[in-house]
C-alpha positions in Angstrom: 0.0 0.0 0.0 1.4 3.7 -1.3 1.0 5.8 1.8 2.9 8.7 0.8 0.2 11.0 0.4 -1.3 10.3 3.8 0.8 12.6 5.0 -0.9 15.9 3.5 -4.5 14.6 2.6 -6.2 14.0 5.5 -4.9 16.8 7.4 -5.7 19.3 5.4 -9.1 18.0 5.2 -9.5 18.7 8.9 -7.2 21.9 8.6 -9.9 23.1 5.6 -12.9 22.3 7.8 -11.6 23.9 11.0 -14.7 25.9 12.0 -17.5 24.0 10.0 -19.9 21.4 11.1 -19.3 18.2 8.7 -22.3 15.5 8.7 -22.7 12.6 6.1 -25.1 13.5 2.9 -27.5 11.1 4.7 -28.6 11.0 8.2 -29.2 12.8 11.7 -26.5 15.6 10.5 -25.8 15.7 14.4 -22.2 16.7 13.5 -20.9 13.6 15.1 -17.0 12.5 15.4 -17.1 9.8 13.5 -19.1 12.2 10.7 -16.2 14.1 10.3 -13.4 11.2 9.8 -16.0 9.0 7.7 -16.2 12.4 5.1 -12.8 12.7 5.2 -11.8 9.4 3.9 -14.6 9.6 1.4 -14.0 12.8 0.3 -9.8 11.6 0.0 -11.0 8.4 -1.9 -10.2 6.0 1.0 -11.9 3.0 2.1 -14.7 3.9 4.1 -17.6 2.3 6.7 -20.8 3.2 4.5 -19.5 1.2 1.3 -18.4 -1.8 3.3 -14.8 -0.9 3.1 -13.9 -1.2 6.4 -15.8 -4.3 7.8 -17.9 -4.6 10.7 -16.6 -3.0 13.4 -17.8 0.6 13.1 -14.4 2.1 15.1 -12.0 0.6 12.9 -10.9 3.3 10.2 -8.4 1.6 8.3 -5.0 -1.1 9.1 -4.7 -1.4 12.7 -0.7 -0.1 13.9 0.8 0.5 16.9 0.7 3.8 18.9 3.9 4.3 18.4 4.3 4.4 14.5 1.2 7.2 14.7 2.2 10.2 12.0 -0.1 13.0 10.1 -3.1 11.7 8.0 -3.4 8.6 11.0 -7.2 7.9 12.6 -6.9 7.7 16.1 -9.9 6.1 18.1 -10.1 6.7 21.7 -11.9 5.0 24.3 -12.8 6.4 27.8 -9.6 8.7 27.3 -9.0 11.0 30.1 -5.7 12.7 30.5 -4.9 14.9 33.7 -2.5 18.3 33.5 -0.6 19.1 37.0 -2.4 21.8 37.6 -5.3 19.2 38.2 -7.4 20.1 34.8 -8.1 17.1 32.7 -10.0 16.5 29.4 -12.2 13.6 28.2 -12.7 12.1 25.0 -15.3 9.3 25.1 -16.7 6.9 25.9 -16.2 6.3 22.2 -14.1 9.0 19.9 -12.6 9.3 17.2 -9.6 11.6 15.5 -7.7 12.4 12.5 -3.3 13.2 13.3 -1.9 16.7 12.8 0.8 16.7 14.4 3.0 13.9 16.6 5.7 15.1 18.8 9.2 12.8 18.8 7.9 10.3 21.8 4.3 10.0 20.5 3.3 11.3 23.7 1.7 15.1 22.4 -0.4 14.8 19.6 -2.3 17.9 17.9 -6.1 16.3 16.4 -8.1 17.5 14.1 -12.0 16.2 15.7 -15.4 17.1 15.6 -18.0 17.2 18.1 -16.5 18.6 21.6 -17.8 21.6 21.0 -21.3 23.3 21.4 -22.5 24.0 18.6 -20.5 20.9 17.4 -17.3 21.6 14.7 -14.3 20.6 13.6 -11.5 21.9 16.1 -7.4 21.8 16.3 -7.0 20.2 19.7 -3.8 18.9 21.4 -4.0 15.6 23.2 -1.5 13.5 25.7 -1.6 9.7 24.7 1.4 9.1 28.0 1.8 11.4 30.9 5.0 14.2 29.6 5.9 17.5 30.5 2.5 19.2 31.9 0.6 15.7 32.0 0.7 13.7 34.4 -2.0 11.2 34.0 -3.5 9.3 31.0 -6.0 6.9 31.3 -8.2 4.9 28.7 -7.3 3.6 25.6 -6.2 4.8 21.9 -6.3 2.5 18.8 -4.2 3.9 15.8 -5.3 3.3 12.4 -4.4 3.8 9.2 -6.5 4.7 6.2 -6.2 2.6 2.5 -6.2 4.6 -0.2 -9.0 3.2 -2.6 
């Protein structure tokens, strides 16, 4: 599989989108997560969930990799995902969320998302996330599944 233009595609989908609410042709048009990633690869001629593409398990979004192999244009799906600063803020994604890669920092530890639908009114947003505790993080807790997507 050619996944040299993985790199640009999918992130500057989300990048293009940043500020818009992005629902599927079909459906509640709630502006849901998974909305936004689903459009994304069908709009960048991937393999999608609506086509049969992906198989049956509706929070897969492409080959399964490890964490730490995660670069731009990657799906990220996080479960119950809760990560604490020191100062004792934390943010949630979940019970079930899901993410398109920006940006990766050299331990895979900071990563900047590109996601939809953790905001009111829900829309796409450039958010940075902690997948292990580093610098002002000092708790993770959950689960992220890293995915890539297959180019059509």
């Amino acid at each position: 599989m050619d996944t040299t233009d993985i790199f640009n595609d999918l992130e500057m989908y989300g990048s293009s989108k940043n500020g818009t609410k992005v629902v599927m042709p079909k459906g509640k048009k709630e502006g849901s997560c998974w909305e936004f990633v689903e459009m994304a690869l069908i709009e960048n001629n991937y393999k999608y969930h609506n086509e049969g593409g992906l198989g049956e398990d509706l929070y897969a979004w492409g080959s399964p990799i490890d964490i730490s192999t995660i670069r731009t244009g990657d799906i990220l799906q996080f479960t119950n995902h809760i990560f604490t600063l020191k100062d004792g803020r934390y943010f949630k994604r979940g019970p079930k969320h899901t993410a398109i890669v920006s940006t990766v920092n050299d331990s895979k530890a900071v990563v900047g998302i590109w996601e939809q639908h953790v905001t009111k009114p829900s829309k796409v947003v450039f958010n940075k996330v902690y997948l292990s505790p580093e610098g002002e993080c000092t708790v993770v807790e959950g689960t992220v599944k890293a995915y890539r997507p297959i180019k059509k």
